[in-house]
C-alpha positions as CSV (number, residue, x, y, z in Angstrom):
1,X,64.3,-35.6,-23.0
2,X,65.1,-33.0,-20.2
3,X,69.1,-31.9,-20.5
4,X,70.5,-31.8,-17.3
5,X,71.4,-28.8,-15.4
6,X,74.7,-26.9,-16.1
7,X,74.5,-25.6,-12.4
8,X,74.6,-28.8,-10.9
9,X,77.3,-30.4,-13.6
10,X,77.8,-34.0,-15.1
11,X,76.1,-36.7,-13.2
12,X,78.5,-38.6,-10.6
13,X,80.3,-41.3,-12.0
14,X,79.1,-44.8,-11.1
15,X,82.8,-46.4,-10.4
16,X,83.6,-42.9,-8.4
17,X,80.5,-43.6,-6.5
18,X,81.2,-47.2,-5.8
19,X,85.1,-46.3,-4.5
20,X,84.0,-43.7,-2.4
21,X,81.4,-46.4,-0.6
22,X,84.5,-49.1,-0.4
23,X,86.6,-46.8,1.4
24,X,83.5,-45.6,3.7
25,X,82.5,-49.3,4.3
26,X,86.1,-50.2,5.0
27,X,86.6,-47.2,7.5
28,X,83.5,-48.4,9.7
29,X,84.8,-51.7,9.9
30,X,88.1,-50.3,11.1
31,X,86.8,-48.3,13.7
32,X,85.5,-51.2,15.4
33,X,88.5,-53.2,15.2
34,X,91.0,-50.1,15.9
35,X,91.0,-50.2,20.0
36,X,90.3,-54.0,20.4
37,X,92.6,-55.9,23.0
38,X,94.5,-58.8,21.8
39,X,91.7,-60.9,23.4
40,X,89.3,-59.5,21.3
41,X,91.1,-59.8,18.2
42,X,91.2,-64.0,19.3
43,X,87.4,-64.2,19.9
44,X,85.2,-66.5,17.8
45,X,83.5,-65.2,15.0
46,X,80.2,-67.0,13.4
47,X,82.6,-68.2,10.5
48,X,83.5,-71.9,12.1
49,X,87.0,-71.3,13.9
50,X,87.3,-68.3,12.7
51,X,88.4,-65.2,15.1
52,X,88.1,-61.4,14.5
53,X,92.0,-61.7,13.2
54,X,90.8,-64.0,10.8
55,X,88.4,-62.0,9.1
56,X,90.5,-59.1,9.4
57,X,93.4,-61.1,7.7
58,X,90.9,-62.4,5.0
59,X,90.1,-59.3,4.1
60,X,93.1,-58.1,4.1
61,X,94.5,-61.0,1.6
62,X,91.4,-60.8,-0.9
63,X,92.3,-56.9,-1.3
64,X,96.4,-57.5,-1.8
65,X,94.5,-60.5,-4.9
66,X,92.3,-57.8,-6.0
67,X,95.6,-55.7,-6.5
68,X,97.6,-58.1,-7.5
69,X,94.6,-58.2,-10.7
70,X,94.3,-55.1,-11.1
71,X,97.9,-54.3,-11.8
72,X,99.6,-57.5,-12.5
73,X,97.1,-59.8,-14.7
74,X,99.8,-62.5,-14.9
75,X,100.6,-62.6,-11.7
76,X,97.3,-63.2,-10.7
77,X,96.7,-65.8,-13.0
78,X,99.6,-67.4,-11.2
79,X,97.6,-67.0,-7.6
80,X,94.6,-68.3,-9.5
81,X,96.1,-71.7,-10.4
82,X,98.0,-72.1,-7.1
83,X,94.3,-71.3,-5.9
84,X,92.9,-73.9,-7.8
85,X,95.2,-76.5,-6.8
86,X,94.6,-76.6,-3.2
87,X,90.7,-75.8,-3.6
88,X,89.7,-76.7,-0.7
89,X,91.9,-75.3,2.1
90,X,94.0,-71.8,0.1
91,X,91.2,-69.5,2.2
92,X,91.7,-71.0,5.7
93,X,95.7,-71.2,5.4
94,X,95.8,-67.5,4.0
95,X,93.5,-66.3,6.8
96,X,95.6,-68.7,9.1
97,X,98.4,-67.2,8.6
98,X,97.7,-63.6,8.5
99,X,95.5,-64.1,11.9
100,X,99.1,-65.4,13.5
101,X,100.0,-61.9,13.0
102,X,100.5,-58.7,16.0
103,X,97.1,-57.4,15.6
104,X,98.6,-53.9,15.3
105,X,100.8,-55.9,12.2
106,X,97.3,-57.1,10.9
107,X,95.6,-54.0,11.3
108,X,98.7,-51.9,9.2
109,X,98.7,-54.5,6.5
110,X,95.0,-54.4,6.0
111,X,94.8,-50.4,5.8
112,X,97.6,-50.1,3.2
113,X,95.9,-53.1,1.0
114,X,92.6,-51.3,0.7
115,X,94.1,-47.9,0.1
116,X,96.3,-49.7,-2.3
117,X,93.4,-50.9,-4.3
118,X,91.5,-48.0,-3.9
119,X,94.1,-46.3,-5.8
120,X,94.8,-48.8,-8.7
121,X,91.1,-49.2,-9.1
122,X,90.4,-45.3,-9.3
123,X,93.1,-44.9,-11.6
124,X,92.5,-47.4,-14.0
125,X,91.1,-46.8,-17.6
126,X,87.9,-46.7,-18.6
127,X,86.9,-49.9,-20.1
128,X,89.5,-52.0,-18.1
129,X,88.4,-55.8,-16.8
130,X,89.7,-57.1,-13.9
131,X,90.4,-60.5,-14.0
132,X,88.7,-62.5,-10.7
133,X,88.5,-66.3,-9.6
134,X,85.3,-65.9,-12.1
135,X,84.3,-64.3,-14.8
136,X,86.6,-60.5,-15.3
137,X,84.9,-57.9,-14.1
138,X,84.7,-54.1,-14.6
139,X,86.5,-51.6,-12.5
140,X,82.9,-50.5,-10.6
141,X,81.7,-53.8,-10.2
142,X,85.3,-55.1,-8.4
143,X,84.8,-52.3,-6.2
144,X,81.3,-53.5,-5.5
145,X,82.5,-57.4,-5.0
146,X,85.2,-55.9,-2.4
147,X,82.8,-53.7,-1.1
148,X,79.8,-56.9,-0.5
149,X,82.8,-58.6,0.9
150,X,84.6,-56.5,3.7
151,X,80.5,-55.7,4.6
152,X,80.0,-59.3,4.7
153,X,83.4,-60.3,7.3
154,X,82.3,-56.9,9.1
155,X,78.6,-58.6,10.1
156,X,81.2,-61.1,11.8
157,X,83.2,-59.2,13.6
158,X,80.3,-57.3,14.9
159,X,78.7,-60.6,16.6
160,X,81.5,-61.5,17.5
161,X,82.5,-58.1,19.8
162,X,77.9,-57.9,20.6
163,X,77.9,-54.9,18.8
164,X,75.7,-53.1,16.1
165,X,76.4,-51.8,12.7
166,X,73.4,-49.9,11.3
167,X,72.4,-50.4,7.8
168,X,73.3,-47.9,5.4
169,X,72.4,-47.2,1.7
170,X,76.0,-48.2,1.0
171,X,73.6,-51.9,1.1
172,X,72.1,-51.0,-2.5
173,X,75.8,-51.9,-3.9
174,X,75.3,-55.8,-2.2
175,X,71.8,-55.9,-2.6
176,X,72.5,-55.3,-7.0
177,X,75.7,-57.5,-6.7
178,X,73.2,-60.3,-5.1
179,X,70.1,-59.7,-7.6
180,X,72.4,-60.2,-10.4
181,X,74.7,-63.2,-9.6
182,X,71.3,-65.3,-9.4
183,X,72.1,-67.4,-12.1
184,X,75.4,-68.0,-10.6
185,X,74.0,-69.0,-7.3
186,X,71.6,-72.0,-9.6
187,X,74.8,-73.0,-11.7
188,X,77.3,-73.2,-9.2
189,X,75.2,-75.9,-7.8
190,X,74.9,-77.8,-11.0
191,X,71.4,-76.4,-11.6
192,X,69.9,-74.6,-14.8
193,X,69.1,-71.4,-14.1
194,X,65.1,-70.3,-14.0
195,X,64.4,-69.3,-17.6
196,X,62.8,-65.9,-16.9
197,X,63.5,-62.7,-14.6
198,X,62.2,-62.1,-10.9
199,X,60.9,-58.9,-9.5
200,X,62.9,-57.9,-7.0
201,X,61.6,-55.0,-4.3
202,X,63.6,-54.3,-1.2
203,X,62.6,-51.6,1.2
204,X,65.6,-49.5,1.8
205,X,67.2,-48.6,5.0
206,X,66.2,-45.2,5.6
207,X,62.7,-43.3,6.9
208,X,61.6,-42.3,3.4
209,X,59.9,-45.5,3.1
210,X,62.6,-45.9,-0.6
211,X,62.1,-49.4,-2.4
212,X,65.1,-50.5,-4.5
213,X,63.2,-52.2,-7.1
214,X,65.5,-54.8,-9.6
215,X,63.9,-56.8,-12.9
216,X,60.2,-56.1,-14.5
217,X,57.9,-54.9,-13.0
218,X,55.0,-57.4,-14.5
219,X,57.2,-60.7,-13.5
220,X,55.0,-63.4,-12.5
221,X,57.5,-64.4,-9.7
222,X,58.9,-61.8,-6.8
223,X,60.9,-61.7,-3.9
224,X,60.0,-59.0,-1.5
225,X,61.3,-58.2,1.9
226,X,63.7,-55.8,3.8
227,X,67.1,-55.1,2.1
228,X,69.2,-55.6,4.7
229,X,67.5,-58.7,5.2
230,X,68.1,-59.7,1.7
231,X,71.6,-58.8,1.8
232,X,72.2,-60.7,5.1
233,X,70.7,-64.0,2.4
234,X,73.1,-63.2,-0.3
235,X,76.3,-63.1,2.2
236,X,74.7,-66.5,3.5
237,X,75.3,-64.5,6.8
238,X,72.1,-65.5,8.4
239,X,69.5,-68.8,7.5
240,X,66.7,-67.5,5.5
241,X,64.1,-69.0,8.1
242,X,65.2,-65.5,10.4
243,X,64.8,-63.3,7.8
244,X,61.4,-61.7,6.3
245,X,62.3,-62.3,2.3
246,X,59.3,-63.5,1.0
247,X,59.5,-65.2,-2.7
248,X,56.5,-65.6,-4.7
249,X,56.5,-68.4,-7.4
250,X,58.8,-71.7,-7.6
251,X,61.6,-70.7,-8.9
252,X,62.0,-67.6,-6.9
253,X,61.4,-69.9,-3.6
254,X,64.0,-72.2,-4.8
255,X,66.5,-69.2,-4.7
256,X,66.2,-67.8,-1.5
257,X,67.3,-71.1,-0.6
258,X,70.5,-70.9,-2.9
259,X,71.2,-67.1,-3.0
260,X,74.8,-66.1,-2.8
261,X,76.3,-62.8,-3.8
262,X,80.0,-64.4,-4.1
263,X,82.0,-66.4,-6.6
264,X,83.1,-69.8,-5.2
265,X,81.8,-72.7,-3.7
266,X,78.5,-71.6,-1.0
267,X,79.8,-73.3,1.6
268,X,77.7,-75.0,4.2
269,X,75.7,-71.3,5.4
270,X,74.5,-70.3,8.2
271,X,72.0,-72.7,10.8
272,X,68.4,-71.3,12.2
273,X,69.1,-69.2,15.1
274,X,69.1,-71.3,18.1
275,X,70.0,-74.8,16.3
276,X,73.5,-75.7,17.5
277,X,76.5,-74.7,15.8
C-alpha cells in the first residue's frame, strides 16, 4: 500500500470537508436573497403558498433544530414530541411565522443560525450522534442533511426570482445523502425495501467528463443519468418525467418514482412541467 506523502500532509477530514461546503452552499443562497425588495421576498415559490420568506424562514428554523440537537439533546427531544403532535401542520406554522418577519429580521436570524451550527457541529467530538426527527446521525452526515436541505429551498427561491444557480460539485454531498436513504424512501411508504444494491453512476458537473459512481459495480439493476438531474429527484424538486435518470431493472424503476433524500413524509412532489399546479 503506497504511504501518503509527508509534503502534502494528512488527508482532509471528511466532516471538515462537508462544513466547509455548508457554509459555501449557504453563502450562494444568501447572495441571491441579500438585495431583494420586500416584493420579492413575497413572491411565490414552487412549494404550494410558499414565498421566498418562507423558504428563507424554513431554513432558518431547521438550522436553530439542528442546534438545538447538537447542543441540547433534551431539548430537542422536547421539539421532537411537540413535532409529532401536530404532524401535519409544525412546518407550515414555523415557516408561517418566521416569513411574517422584516425580511432584513429574517435574513439576520438565518445568518446567525447557520454560523451557529457551523460552529457547534465543527466543534463537536469525534464520534458524537446528533439526534434528528429519524434515526441520530454523525456530525458529517448532519452537515450533509443541512447542506441537501438549504440546496434544496435554494432551487426555490431561484424559480421563484427566474434566476440560475449553476451546479457545483458541492452536489456529490446530496447525490450520496440520496443514494443512501433508498431504503428509507421504500419504507416510509410502507414498502419493503428491494433486497439487493443498485449501481448508481452520475455524470458530474464539471468538463472532465467525472462519474460519481455508488454500489457494485456488477449490480444487475442501475440508475444512470446526470447528477444534478438525480439530485433534482431526491429533493422531489422536479417530476422525474423532465429529468434524464434512467433506471434499469424493476426495482430500480420503482425508485425513481419514490426517491427522496429527506426524513419525513414525501409529500405530494412536484407535477410534469406544463400540468397545472
Amino acid at each position: 500500500m503506497p504511504h501518503p506523502d509527508p509534503e502534502q500532509g494528512p488527508p482532509p477530514d471528511p466532516t471538515t470537508a462537508v462544513l466547509a461546503d455548508l457554509r459555501a452552499e449557504g453563502e450562494d443562497l444568501d447572495r441571491l436573497v441579500a438585495g431583494l425588495d420586500a416584493a420579492r421576498w413575497a413572491a411565490a415559490t414552487p412549494a404550494p403558498r410558499w414565498s421566498v420568506a418562507h423558504q428563507v424562514a424554513h431554513l432558518a428554523w431547521t438550522d436553530e433544530a439542528a442546534l438545538l440537537a447538537a447542543t441540547d439533546p433534551g431539548a430537542f427531544a422536547g421539539h421532537v414530541a411537540r413535532a409529532a403532535a401536530a404532524p401535519d401542520t409544525f412546518v407550515d406554522e414555523a415557516a408561517e411565522a418566521g416569513a411574517a418577519a422584516p425580511p432584513a429580521a429574517l435574513l439576520a436570524r438565518w445568518r446567525a443560525a447557520r454560523e451557529r451550527l457551523h460552529h457547534a457541529l465543527a466543534a463537536a467530538p469525534p464520534g458524537t450522534r446528533v439526534p434528528w426527527y429519524g434515526p441520530d446521525m454523525s456530525v458529517a452526515s448532519m452537515a450533509t442533511a443541512r447542506l441537501m436541505e438549504t440546496w434544496a429551498h435554494g432551487r426555490d427561491v431561484a424559480d421563484a426570482l427566474g434566476a440560475v444557480r449553476p451546479p457545483t460539485a458541492r452536489l456529490r454531498h446530496v447525490a450520496r445523502i440520496g443514494v443512501r436513504a433508498r431504503d428509507h424512501a421504500f419504507a416510509v411508504r410502507g414498502l419493503p425495501p428491494p433486497a439487493a444494491p443498485f449501481r448508481v453512476e452520475l455524470a458530474a458537473p464539471d468538463d472532465a467528463g467525472t462519474t460519481w459512481a455508488y454500489g457494485p459495480r456488477d449490480a444487475p439493476q442501475r440508475v444512470t443519468g446526470p447528477a444534478l438531474d438525480f439530485c433534482l429527484l431526491v429533493t422531489r424538486r422536479a417530476h422525474r418525467a423532465d429529468l434524464a435518470v434512467r433506471a434499469e431493472g424493476p426495482d430500480a424503476d420503482r425508485w425513481l418514482d419514490l426517491a427522496q433524500a429527506f426524513a419525513g413524509p414525501p409529500g405530494p412532489g412536484r407535477r410534469p412541467a406544463g400540468e397545472a399546479r
